[in-house]
C-alpha positions in Angstrom: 4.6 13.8 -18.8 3.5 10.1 -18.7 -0.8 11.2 -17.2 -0.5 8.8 -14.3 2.0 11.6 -12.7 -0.8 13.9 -12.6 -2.6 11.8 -9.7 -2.0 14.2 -6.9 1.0 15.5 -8.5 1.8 18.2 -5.6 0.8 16.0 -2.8 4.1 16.5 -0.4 5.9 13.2 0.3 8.5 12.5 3.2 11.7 11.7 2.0 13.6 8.7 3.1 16.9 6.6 2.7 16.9 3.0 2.0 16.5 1.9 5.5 13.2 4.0 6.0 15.2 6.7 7.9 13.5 10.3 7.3 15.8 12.9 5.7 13.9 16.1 6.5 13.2 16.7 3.1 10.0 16.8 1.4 9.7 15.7 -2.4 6.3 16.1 -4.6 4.6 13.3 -5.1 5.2 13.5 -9.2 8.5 14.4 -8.6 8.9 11.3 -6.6 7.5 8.8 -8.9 9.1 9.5 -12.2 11.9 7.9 -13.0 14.5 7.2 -11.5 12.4 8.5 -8.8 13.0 9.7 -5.0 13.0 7.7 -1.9 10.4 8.4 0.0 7.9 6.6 3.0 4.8 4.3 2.2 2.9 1.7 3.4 0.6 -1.0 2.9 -2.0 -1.7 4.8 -3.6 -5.4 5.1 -7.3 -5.2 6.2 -8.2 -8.4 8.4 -11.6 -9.5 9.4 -13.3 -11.6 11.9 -13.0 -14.5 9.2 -9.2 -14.1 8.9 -9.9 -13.0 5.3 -7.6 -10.2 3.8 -9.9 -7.5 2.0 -8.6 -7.4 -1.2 -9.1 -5.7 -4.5 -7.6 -4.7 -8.2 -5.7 -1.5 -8.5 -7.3 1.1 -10.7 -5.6 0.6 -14.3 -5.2 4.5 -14.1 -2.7 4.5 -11.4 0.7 4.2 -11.2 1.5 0.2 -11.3 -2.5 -0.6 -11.6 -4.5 -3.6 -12.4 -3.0 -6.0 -10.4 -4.4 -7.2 -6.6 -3.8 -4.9 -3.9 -4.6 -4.2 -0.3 -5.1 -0.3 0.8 -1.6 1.8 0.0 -0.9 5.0 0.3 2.1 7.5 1.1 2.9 8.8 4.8 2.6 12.9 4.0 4.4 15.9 5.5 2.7 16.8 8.5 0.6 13.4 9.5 1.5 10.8 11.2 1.6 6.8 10.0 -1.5 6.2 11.7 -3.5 9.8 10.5 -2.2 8.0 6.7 -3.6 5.0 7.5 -7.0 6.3 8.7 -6.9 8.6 5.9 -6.2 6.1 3.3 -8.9 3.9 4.7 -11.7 6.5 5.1 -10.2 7.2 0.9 -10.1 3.4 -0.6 -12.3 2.0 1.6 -14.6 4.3 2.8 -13.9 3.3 6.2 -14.5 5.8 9.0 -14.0 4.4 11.9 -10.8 5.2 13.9 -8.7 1.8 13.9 -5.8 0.3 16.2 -2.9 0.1 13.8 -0.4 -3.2 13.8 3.2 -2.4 12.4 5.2 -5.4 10.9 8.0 -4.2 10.1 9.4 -2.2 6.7 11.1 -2.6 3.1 13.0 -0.3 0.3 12.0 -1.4 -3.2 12.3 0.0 -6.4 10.3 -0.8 -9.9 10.8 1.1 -12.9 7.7 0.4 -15.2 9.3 1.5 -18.5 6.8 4.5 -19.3 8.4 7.4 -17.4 6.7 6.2 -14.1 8.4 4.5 -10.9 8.1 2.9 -7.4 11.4 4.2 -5.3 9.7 3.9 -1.8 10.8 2.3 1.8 7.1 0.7 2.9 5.9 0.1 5.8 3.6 -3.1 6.6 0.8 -2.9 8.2 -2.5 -4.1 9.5 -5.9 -3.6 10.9 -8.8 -5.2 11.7 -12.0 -4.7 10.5 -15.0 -6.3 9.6 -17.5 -3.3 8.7 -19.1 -2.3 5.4 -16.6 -1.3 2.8 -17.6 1.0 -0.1 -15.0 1.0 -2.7 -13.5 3.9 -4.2 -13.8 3.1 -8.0 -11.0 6.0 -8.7 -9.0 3.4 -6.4 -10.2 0.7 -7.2 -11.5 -1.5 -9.9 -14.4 -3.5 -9.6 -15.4 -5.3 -6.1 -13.4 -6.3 -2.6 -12.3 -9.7 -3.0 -12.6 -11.3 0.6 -9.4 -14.3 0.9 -8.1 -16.2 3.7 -4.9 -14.9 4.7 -3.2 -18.4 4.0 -5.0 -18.6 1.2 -3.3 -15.1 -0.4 -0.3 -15.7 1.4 0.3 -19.2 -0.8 -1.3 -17.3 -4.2 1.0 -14.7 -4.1 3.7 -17.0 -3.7 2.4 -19.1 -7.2 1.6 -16.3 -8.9 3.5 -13.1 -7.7 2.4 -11.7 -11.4 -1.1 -11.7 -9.8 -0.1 -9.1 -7.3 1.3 -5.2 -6.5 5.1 -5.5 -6.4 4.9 -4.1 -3.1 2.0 -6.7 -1.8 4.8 -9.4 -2.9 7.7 -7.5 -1.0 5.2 -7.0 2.1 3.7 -10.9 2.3 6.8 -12.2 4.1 7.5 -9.6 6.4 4.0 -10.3 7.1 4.4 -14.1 7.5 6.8 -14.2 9.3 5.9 -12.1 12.4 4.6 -13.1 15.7 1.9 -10.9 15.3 0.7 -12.9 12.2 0.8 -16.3 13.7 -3.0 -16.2 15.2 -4.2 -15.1 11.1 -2.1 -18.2 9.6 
């Protein structure tokens, strides 16, 4: 078993169809990212400061799909709600622990076989939060420092260089973009 399957290997995951619609069944989370995989519900999570600066940073090279730029993503378990995932995921990345409003964008299904027994199958959800507090990155998370980026500024990169970036950041951008609730960040 590829080692990257180990990373919380029992965590229970909420399984979904391709339009984000819950099943009622529950997967494993290694169960659910080895290939071919098994739908299931995610989301990504753009932090947005005062500044209109994204908080950025690399995805640890020991997690499934790592080393590329990411923003804070994590899996919607059995039992919590979106927003207990998102302060969760925060408080974990981030180190965040303050309680924050959540935006939703919207959603996508995406799949990404990496070729090493590993696998994205997920429908994500994207959303936001504003913040402009210390963060203390978690360097089992994350490698090296936040990078802080204009939104426009990441908005247009990933566009150029979508090698740059998390498959999923890529997918999420647009959604993103092209929402009302974006327009006062762009």
């Amino acid at each position: 078993m590829n080692e990257k399957l180990l990373d919380r290997a029992r965590q229970k995951m909420r399984v979904t169809d391709a339009q984000g619609r819950e099943t009622g069944e529950i997967v494993e989370r290694a169960k659910a990212h080895a290939t071919p995989g098994v739908k299931h519900l995610a989301f990504i999570v753009f932090v947005i400061n005062s500044n209109g600066e994204f908080a950025l940073h690399r995805r640890s090279g020991k997690k499934i799909g790592g080393n590329l730029i990411d923003s804070p993503v994590s899996h919607v378990l059995a039992g919590e709600t979106v927003d207990e995932a998102v302060q969760r995921c925060l408080k974990h990345e981030y180190g965040v622990e303050k309680k924050l409003p959540v935006e939703k964008y919207g959603g996508f299904s995406y799949e990404k076989d990496y070729g090493d027994g590993t696998c994205e199958n997920e429908y994500c959800l994207v959303l936001a939060v504003e913040y402009s507090g210390a963060i203390t990155p978690n360097p089992g998370e994350i490698e090296g420092e936040i990078i802080f980026m204009p939104v426009v500024d990441a908005i247009a990169d990933s566009k150029r260089h979508p090698e740059k970036f998390e498959v999923w950041f890529n997918h999420a951008i647009p959604i993103f973009e092209k929402s009302e609730k974006a327009k006062k960040y762009l």
